[in-house]
C-alpha positions as CSV (number, residue, x, y, z in Angstrom):
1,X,0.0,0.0,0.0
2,X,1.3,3.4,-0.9
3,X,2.3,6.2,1.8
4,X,-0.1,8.6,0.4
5,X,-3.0,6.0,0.4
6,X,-2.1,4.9,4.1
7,X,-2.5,8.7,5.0
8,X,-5.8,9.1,3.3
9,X,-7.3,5.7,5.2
10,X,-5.9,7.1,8.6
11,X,-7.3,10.5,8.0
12,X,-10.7,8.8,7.5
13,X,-10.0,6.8,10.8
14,X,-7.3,8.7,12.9
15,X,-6.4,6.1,14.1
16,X,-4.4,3.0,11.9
17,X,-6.6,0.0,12.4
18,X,-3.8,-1.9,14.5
19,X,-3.8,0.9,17.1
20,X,-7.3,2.0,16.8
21,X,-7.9,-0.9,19.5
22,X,-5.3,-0.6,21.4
23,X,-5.9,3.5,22.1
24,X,-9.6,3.6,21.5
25,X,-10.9,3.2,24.9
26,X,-8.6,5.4,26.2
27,X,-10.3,8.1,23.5
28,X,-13.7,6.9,24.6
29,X,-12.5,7.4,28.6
30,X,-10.7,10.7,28.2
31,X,-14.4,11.9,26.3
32,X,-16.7,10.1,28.4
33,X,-15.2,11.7,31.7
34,X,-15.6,15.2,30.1
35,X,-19.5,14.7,29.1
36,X,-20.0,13.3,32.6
37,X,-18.6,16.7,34.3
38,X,-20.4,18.7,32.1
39,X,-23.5,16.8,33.2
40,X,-23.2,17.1,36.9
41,X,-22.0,20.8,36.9
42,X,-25.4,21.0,34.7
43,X,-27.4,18.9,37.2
44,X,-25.4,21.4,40.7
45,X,-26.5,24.4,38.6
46,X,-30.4,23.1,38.0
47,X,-30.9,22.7,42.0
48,X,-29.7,26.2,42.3
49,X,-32.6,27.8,39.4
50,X,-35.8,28.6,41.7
51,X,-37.5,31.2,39.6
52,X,-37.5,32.8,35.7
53,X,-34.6,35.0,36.5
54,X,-32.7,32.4,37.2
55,X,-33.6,30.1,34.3
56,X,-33.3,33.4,32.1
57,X,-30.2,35.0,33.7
58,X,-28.8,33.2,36.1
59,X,-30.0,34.9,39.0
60,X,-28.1,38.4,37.2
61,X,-25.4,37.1,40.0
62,X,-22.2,36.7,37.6
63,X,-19.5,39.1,37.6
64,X,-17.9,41.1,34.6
65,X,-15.1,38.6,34.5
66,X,-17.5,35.1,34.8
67,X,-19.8,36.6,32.3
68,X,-16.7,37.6,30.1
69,X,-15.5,34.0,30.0
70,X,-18.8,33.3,29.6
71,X,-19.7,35.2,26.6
72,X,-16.2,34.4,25.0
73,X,-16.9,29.8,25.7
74,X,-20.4,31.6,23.6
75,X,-18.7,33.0,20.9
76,X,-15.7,30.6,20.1
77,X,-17.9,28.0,18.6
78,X,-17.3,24.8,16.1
79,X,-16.5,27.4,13.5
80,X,-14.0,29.2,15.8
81,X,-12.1,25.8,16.6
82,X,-13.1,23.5,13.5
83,X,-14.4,25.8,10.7
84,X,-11.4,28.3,10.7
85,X,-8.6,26.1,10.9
86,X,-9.9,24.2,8.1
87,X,-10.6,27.1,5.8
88,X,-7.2,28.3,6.7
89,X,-5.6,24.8,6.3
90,X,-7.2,24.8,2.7
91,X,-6.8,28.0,1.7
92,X,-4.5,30.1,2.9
93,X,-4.7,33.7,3.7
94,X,-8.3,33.8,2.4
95,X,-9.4,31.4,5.6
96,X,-7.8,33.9,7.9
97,X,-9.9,36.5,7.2
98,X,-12.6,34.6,9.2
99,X,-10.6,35.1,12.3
100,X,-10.2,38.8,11.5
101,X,-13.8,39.2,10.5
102,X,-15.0,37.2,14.3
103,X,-12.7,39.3,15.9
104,X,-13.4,43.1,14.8
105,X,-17.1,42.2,14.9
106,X,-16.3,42.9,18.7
107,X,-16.0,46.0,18.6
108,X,-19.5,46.5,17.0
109,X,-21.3,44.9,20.3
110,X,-19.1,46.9,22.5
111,X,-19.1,50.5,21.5
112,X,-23.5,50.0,20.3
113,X,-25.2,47.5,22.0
114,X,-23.6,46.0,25.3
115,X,-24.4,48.4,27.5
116,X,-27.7,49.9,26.0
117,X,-29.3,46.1,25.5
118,X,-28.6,45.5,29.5
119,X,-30.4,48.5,30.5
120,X,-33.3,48.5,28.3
121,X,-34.3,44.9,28.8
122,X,-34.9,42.3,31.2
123,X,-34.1,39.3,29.5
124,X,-34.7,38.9,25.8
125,X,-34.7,41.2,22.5
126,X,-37.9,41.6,22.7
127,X,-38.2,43.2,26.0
128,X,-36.5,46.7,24.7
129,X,-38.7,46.3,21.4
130,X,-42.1,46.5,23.3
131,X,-40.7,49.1,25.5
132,X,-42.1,51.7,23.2
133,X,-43.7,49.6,20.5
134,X,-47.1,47.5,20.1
135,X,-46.3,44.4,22.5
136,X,-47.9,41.7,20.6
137,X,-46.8,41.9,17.1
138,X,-43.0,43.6,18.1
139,X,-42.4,40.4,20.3
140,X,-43.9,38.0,17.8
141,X,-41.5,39.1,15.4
142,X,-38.6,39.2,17.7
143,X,-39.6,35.6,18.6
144,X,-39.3,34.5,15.0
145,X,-36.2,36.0,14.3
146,X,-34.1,34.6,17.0
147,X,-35.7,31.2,16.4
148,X,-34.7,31.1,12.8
149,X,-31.1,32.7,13.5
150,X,-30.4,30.1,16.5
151,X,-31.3,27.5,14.1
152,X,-29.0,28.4,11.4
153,X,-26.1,29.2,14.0
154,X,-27.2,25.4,15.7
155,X,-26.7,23.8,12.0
156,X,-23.1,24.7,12.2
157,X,-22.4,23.3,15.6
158,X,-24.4,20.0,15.0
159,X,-21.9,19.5,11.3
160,X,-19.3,20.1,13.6
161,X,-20.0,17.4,16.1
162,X,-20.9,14.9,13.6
163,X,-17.4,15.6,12.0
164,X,-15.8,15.6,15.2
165,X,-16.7,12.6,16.9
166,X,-17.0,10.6,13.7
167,X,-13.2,10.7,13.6
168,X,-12.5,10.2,16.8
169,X,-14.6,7.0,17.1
170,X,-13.5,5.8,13.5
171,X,-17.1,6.1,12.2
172,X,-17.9,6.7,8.3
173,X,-21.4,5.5,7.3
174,X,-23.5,8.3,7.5
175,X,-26.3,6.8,9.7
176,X,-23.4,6.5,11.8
177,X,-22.9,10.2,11.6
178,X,-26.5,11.2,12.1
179,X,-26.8,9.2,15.2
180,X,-24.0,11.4,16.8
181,X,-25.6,14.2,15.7
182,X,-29.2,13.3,17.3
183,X,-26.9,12.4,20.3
184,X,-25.5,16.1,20.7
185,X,-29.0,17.1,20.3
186,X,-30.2,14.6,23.2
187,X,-27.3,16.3,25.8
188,X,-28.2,19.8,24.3
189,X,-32.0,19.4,25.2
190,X,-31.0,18.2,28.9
191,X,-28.3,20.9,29.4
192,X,-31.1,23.6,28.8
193,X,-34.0,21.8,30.5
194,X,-32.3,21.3,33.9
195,X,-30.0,23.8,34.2
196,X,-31.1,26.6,32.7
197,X,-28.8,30.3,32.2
198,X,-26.9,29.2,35.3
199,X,-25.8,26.0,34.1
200,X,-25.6,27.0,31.0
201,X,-22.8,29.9,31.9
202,X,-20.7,27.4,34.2
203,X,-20.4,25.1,31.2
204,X,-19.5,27.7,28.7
205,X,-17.0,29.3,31.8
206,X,-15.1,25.5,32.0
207,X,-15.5,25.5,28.2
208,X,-13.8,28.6,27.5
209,X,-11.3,27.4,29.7
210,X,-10.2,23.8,28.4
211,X,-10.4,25.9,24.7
212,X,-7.7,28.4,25.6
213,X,-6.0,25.9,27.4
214,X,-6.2,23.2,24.5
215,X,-5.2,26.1,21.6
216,X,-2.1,27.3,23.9
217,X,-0.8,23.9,23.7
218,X,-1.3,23.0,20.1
219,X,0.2,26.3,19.2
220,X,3.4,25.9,21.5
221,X,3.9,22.4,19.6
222,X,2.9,24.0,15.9
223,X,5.8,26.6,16.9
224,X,8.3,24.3,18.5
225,X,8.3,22.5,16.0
226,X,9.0,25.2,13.4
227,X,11.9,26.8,16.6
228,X,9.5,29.2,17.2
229,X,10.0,30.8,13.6
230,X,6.9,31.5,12.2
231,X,8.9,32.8,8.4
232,X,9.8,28.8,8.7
233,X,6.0,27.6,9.6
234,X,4.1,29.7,6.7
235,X,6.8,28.5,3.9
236,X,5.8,25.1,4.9
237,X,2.7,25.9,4.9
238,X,2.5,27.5,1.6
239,X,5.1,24.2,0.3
240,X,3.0,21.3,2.0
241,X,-0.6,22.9,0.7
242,X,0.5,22.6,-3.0
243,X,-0.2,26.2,-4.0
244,X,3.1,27.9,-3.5
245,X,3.1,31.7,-2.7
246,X,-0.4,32.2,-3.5
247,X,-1.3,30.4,-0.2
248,X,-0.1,33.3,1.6
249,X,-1.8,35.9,-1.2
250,X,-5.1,37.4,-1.1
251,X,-7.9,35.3,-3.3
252,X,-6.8,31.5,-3.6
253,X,-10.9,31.3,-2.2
254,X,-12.1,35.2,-2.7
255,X,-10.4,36.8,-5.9
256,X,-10.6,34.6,-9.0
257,X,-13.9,36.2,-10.2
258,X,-15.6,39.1,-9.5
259,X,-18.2,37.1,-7.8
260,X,-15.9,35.4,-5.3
261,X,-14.8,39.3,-4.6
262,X,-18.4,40.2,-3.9
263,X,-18.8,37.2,-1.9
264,X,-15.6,38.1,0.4
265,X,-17.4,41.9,0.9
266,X,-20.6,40.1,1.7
267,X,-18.8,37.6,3.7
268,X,-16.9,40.6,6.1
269,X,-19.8,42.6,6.5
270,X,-21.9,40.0,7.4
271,X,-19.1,39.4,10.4
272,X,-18.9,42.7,11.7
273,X,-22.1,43.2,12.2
274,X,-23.6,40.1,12.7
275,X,-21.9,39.4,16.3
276,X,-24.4,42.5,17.8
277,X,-27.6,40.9,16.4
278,X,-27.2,37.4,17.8
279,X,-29.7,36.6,20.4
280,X,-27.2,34.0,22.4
281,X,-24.8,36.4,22.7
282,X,-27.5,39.1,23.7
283,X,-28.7,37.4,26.4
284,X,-25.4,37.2,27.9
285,X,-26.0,40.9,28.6
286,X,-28.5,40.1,31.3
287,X,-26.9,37.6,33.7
288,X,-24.9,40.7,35.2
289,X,-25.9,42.5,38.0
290,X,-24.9,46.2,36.1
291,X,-24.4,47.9,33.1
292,X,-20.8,48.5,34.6
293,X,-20.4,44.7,34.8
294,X,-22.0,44.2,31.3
295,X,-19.6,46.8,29.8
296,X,-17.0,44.5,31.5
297,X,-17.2,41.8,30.8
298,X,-16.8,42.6,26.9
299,X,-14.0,43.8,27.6
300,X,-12.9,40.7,29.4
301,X,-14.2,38.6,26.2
302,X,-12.3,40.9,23.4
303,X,-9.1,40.3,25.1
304,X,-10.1,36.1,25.4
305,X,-11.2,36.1,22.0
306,X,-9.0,37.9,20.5
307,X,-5.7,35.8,21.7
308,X,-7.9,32.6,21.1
309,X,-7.7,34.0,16.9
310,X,-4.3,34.6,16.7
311,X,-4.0,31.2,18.0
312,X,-5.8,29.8,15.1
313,X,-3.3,31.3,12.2
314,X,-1.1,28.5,14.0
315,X,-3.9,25.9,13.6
316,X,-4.9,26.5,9.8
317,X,-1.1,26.9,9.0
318,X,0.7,24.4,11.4
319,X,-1.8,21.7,10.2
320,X,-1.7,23.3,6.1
321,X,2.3,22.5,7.0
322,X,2.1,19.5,8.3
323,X,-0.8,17.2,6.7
324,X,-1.7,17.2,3.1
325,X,-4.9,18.8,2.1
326,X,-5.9,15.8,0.3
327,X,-5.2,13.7,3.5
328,X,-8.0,16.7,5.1
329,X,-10.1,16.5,2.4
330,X,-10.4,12.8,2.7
331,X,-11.7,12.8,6.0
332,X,-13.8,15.8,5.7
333,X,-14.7,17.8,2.6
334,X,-14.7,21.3,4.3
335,X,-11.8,21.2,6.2
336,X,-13.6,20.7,9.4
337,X,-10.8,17.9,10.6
338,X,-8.1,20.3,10.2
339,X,-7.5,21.1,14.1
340,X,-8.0,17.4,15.6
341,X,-5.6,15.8,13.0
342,X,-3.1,18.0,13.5
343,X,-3.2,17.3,17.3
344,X,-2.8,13.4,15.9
345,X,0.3,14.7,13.8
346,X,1.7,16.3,16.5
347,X,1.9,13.6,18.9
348,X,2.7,11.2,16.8
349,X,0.0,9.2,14.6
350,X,0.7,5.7,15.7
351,X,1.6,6.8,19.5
352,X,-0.3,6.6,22.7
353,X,0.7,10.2,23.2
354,X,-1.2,11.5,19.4
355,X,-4.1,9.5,21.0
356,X,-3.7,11.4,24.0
357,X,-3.9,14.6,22.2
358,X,-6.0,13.6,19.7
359,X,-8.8,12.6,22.5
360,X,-7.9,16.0,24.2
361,X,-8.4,18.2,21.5
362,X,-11.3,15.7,20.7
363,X,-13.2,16.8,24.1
364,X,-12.2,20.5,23.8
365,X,-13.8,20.8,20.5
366,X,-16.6,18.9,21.3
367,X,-17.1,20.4,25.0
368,X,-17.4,24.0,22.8
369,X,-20.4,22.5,20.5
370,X,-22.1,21.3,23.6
371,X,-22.0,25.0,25.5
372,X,-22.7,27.1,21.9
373,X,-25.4,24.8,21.5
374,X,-26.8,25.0,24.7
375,X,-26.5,28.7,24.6
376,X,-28.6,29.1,21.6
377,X,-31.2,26.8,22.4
378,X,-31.4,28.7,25.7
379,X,-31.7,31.7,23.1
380,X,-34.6,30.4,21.6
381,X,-36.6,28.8,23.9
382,X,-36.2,32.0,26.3
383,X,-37.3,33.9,23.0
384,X,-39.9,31.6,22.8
385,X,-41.6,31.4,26.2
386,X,-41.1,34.9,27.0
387,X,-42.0,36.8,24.2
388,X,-44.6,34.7,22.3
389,X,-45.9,32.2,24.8
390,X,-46.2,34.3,28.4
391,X,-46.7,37.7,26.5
392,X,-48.5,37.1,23.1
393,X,-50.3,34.3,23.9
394,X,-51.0,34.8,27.1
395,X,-51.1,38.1,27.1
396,X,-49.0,38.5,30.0
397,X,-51.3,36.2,32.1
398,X,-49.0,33.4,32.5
399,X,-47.3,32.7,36.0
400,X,-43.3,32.2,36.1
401,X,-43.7,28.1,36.3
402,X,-45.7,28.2,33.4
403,X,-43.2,30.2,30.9
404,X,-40.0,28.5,32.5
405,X,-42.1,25.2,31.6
406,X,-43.0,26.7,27.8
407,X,-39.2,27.2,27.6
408,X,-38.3,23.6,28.5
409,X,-40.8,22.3,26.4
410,X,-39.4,24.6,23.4
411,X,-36.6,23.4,24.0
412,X,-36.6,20.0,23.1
413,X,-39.3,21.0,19.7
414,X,-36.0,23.6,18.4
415,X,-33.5,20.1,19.6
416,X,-35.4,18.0,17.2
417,X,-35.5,20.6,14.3
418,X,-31.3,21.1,15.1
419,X,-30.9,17.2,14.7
420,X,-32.7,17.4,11.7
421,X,-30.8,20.2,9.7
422,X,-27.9,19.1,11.3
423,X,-27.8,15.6,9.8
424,X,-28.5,17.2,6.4
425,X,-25.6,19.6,7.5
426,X,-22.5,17.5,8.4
427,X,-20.7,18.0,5.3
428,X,-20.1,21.7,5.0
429,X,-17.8,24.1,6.6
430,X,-19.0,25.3,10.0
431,X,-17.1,28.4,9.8
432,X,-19.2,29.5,6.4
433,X,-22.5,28.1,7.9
434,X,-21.4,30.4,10.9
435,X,-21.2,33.0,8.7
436,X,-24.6,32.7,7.2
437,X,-26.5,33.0,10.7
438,X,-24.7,36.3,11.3
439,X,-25.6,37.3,8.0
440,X,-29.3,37.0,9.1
441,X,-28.6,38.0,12.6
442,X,-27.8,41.2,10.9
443,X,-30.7,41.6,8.5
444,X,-33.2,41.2,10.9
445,X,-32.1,41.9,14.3
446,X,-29.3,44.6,14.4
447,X,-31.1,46.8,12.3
448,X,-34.3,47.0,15.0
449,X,-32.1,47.1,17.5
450,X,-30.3,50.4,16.6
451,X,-33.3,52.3,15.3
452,X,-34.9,51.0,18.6
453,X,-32.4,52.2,21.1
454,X,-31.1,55.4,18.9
455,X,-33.9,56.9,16.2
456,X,-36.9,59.2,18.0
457,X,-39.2,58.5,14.8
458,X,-39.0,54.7,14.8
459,X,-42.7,53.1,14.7
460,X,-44.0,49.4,15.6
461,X,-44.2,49.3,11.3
462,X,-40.8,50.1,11.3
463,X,-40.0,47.4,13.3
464,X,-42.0,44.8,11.9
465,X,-40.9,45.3,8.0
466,X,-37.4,45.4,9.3
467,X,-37.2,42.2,11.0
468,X,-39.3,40.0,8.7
469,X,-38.0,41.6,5.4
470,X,-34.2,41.3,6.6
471,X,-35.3,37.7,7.6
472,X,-37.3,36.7,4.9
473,X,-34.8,38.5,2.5
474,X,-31.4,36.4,3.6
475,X,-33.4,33.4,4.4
476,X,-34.5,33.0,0.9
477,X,-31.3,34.2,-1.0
478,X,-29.8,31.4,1.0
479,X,-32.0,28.7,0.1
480,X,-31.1,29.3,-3.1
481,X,-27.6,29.9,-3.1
482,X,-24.7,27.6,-3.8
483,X,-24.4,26.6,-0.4
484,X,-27.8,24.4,-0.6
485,X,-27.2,23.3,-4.1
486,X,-25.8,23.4,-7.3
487,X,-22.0,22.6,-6.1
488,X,-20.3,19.3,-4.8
489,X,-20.0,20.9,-1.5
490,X,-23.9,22.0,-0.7
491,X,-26.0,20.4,1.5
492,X,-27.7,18.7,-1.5
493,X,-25.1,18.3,-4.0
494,X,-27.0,16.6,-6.5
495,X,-29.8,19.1,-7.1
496,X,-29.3,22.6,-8.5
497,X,-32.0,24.9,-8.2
498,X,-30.0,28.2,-7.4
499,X,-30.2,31.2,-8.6
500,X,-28.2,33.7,-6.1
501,X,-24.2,33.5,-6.8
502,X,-23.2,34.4,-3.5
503,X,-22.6,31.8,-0.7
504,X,-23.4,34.8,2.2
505,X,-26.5,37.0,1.6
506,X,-25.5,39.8,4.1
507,X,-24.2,42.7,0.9
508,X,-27.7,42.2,-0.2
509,X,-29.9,41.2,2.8
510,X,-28.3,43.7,5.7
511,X,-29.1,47.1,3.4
512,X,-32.6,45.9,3.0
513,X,-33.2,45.2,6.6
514,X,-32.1,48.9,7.3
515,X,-33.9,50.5,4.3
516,X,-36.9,48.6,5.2
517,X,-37.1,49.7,8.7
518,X,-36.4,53.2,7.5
519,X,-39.3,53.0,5.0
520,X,-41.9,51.4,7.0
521,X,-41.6,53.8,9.6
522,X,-41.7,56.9,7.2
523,X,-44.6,55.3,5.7
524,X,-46.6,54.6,9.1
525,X,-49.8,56.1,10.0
526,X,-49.1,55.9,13.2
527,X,-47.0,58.4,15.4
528,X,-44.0,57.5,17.7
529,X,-44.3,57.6,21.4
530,X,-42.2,60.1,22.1
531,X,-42.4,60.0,26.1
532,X,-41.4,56.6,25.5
533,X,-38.6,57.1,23.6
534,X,-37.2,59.5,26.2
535,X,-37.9,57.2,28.7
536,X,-36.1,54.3,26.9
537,X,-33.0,56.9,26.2
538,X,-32.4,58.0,29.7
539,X,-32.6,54.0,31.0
540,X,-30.3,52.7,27.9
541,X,-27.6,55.2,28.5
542,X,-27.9,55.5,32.7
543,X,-28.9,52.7,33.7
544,X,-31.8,53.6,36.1
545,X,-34.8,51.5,36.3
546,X,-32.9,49.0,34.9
547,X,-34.3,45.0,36.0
């Protein structure tokens, strides 16, 4: 059997099929233990929730600092760990720019919405849109929106668990696959449902933990074994990934046609502004006892994040330098494999100590689908229950057990929806699947959000074109874009029935959110409430009468 034949079987199963039984259990232990921990910190955390604002926000008792880890173990999902290091690993510079894009879309949340969002509401989005808007049909729409973009940002993480545990236990069929995504569904569900925010936060606080901890040791090995010269590591790089120079150039994935150009512009704004409309990392603003705190504990989670992304040019390039893309196209198409096999590269791919890190980095990557996922089904079924079922349907009527039980029982209906996609999912790149649920966190929410908190004028009509057009307008454009059909690498690559050339909607769908918010409320019989509004400005921007 050739070398380069041997490498493509072992990238399918990591581990050579005389070792696989000998290191195999200890992969299963080493995973096993971490689920288990996860599950009893979630089960501690449940006998602690006694009321809604403790499901919802954890009680508002976590610091700037918890919160900040928090909010960072939110934000550095499957696409964070998996997605980017693959899309680097493949292409170069081009991947990189999703760690730049992630990162500067920061800076967004902190200087517009942080502060404001924990002031004005009490525990979803929709609480500072019916502050001076209609209640029922702002907080239907609110409802809807961070449904739909919790669903598209779960897709990613459910591909990214399938991918992930599929090489780690050696599986290829796809039923096998599917099963492990129903299984990370199955823990998601019971994460939310007994623990709630609280449980929730001290999974994603270990997680963001274990993540930093497992990228600071991949990276030390990527650069020690390169002496620590990085010139060294991206020549490698750029030799080893069969592209020469233009590895390290702009446009090996975003420059060969003027499409691909307009898709890396839709791409980067959809990144930028994306991160201040998603509802799991909104939430976050409310488990904090302050606005101080709030403002605090983004700070805390730019400084996290941001050393977590310079980790991954180390990732993408260490493993583009060290495996050959074919080898990480074998064992996933998008890239997602990138990080774990280098881990199994590193430590040696027939040796107890690659299993070691191979199962490590296993767990770490897995541990950060199981709190992302947890955060946005939180997202959702908080959404849910406390916008449309307590306050639309109810009409405000219904008593705390009842919406914390409508929440739990959301819960598992978005799980089953998640496993669903999911499966259909697991063979594109979670960093670009990422990047579509910002694009419609974006469209729909950030839009409202801003004319909500900062525009006098702004009317319930305004508010209601902007969410559902900007939804309905990026939802559609990618349904039928090439990332459902029409290329070897959609989610159904045998049909083509699209129309849109962009893979990311947001140069299209984020301008018509905005415009359509600006028109409906131009065009609205109805008059603003301005009382409100000054109301709403004095509490966003102090603080008082804040929940």
């Amino acid at each position: 059997m050739s070398s380069a034949v041997a490498q493509v079987q072992l990238a399918q199963v990591p581990l050579a099929a005389g070792e696989a039984s000998e290191h195999r259990p200890l992969i299963i232990t080493l995973f096993a233990l971490f689920v288990v921990a996860t599950l009893f910190i979630t089960v501690w955390a449940g006998r602690q929730t006694k009321d809604a604002a403790d499901f919802y926000a954890g009680g508002r008792q976590f610091t700037g600092f918890q919160n900040g880890l928090a909010v960072s173990g939110d934000y550095m999902s499957a696409a964070s760990f998996l997605g980017i290091a693959g899309a680097i690993a493949l292409f170069g510079y081009d991947g990189f720019l999703y760690s730049i894009g992630f990162l500067v879309a920061w800076l967004v949340a902190l200087l517009l919405v942080a502060e404001p969002l924990r002031n004005s509401g009490r525990y979803t989005m929709g609480d500072v849109l019916a502050y001076r808007m209609r209640q029922r049909p702002v907080r239907t729409a609110a409802g809807t929106s961070t449904i739909v973009v919790s669903i598209f940002y779960l897709l990613a993480q459910m591909a990214g668990a399938g991918v992930l545990v599929s090489l780690l236990l050696g599986i290829t069929s796809d039923a096998g696959k599917v099963a492990i995504v129903a299984l990370v569904g199955v823990l998601m569900i019971v994460y939310v449902t007994i623990g709630g925010m609280k449980g929730t936060t001290w999974v994603q606080m270990v997680k963001a933990v274990l993540l930093i901890g497992g990228t600071l040791l991949i990276t030390f090995l990527v650069l020690l074994k390169f002496n620590f010269n990085v010139s060294d590591l991206l020549g490698s790089a750029a030799q080893n990934s069969g592209k020469g120079a233009a590895f390290l150039e702009p446009g090996l994935k975003y420059g060969a046609t003027a499409t691909s150009k307009l898709d890396f512009l839709s791409l980067g704004i959809a990144l930028v502004l994306g991160t201040a409309g998603l509802p799991h990392i909104l939430i976050r603003f409310y488990t904090v006892p302050t606005a101080k705190a709030a403002r605090k504990s983004v700070i805390w989670a730019i400084g996290i994040i941001g050393g977590f992304y310079l980790m991954t040019i180390a990732l993408g390039f260490g493993a583009a330098a060290l495996i050959k893309p074919d080898e990480i196209i074998a064992s996933n198409k998008a890239g997602n494999t990138a990080a774990p096999l280098l881990a199994l590269h590193l430590g040696g791919v027939d040796s107890a100590w690659g299993a070691i890190l191979l199962a490590t980095i296993s767990a770490v990557a897995f541990a950060t689908i199981l709190a992302v996922v947890a955060g946005l089904t939180l997202a959702s079924s908080s959404s849910f229950a406390h916008d449309i079922y307590a306050n639309v349907i109810r009409k405000g009527q219904a008593t705390e057990k009842e919406e914390v039980n409508a929440a739990r029982y959301a819960t598992v209906a978005i799980g089953v929806v998640s496993i669903g996609l999911g499966a259909l999912a697991r063979d594109l790149n979670v960093a670009g699947l990422v990047a579509l649920a910002f694009a419609v966190a974006a469209s729909a929410n950030l839009p409202t959000i801003l004319y909500s908190l900062f525009w006098k004028r702004f009317t319930t009509q305004g508010a209601l074109w902007s969410i559902y057009g900007g939804l309905t307008t990026a939802v559609v454009l990618v349904l039928f874009s090439p990332v459902v059909s029409g290329k070897p690498t959609s989610m159904f690559p045998d049909a083509d029935f699209h129309w849109f050339p962009l893979e990311n909607p947001g140069i299209i769908s984020i301008p018509v959110g905005f415009l359509l918010g600006w028109l409906g409320t131009l065009l609205s019989k109805e008059a603003a409430d301005s009382a409100k509004y000054a109301e709403l400005e004095v509490r966003s921007l102090t603080g008082t009468g804040a929940h």
